[in-house]
N, C-alpha and C positions, 0 to 999 in steps of 0.2 A: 534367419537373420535375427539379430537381437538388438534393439534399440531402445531408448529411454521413450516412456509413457507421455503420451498426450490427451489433453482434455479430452477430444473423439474417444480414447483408448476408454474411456470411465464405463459402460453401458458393458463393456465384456470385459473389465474387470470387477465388476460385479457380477456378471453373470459366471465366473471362475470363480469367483468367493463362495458363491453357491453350491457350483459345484463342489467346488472341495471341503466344502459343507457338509455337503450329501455323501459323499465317501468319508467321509471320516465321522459318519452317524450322528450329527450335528445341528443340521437344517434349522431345526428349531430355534436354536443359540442365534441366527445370524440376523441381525439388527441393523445393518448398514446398509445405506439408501445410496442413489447417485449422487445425492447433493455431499451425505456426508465423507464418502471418499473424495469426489471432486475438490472438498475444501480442505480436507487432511495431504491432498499431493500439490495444488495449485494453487493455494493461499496466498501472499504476500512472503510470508516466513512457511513453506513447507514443514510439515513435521514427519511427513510421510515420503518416501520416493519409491518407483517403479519401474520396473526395465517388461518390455513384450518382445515373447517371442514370435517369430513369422516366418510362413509360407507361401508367398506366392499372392503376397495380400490377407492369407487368412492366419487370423490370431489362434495361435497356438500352445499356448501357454505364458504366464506372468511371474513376478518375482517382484514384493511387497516387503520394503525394507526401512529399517530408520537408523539411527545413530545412537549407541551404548557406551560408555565411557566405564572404562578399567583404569579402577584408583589403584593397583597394583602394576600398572604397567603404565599409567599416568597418559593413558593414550585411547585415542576413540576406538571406536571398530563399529562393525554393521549388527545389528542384528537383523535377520531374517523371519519377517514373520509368515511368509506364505509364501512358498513354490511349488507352483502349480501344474502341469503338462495334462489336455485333453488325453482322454485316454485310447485315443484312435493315433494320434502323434507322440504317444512314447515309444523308445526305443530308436529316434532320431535325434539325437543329442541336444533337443532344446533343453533339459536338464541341466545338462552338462555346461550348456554354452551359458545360461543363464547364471548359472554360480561362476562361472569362469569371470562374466566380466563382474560379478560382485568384487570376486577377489583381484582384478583387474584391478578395480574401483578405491579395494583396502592399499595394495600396494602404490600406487599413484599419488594418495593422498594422504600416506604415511601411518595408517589405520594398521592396531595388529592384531586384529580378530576378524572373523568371520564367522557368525553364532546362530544359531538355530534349533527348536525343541522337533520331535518329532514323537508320535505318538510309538507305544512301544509294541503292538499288536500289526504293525505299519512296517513287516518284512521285506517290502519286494525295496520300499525309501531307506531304509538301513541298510540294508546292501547295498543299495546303489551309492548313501555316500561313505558307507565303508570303501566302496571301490575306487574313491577318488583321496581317499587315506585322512578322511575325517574321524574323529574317534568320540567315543560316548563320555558321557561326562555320568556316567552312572553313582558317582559318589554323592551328587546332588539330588536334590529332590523341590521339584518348582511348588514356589506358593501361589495363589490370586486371590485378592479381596475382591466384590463385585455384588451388587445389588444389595441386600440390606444389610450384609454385613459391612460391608464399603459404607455404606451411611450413616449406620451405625456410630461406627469407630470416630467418623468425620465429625458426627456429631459430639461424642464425650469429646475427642480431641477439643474440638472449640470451647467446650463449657470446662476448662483447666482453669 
């Protein structure tokens, strides 16, 4: 079953953040507390949203998303920051169901993307959304500013 995220939901979607932390050689990088996702999904103004997957009662994977806007297509769409499945409940279509109602979500509310980076070393998740007819967007290559170069920049930026 796949439903949208509740305050409860916060404590195991941190502990999925972690996880998929830790498979993706990362742990270290992860800096997100309960408070600070709790306020990132259930603020006033959301900037964040979440869909859980379930079993039976047990949380089985999540899917951590926000809103990107295409000035070439002058229209929103989702980006996907994290999809997640325990790796005892793959191969049970939470995956699947999970992106399903994302793009549920794009077509509904008139959104025309559905976006997501995936590491490139990350086989068995490129297959799997190549098998759902997603394609790579290989001609790009992602940047991130962050920690003192982020401060940096912030700083000359202001002393203009």
């Amino acid at each position: 079953m796949i439903r949208t995220a509740t305050p409860e939901d916060v404590p195991e979607i941190v502990a999925m953040i972690r996880e998929l932390a830790e498979y993706e050689k990362a742990l270290h990088e992860v800096e997100a507390t309960e408070e600070h996702i709790h306020r990132a999904l259930f603020h006033d103004s959301p900037a964040a949203f979440a869909h859980m997957a379930e079993t039976d009662g047990r949380t089985e994977g999540f899917a951590l998303w926000f809103l990107n806007f295409s000035t070439w297509r002058g229209e929103h769409g989702i980006y996907l920051e994290d999809l997640y499945v325990r790796p005892e409940a793959r191969g049970r279509g939470h995956g699947k169901a999970l992106l399903t109602e994302l793009a549920r979500i794009c077509r509904e509310r008139g959104y025309t993307r559905l976006d997501w980076s995936v590491l490139d070393w990350n086989t068995p998740s490129i297959d799997f959304y190549r098998s759902l007819g997603a394609v790579p967007m290989d001609e790009w290559t992602g940047f991130r500013l962050t920690g003192e170069a982020l401060d940096g920049l912030g700083v000359r930026v202001e002393g203009l």
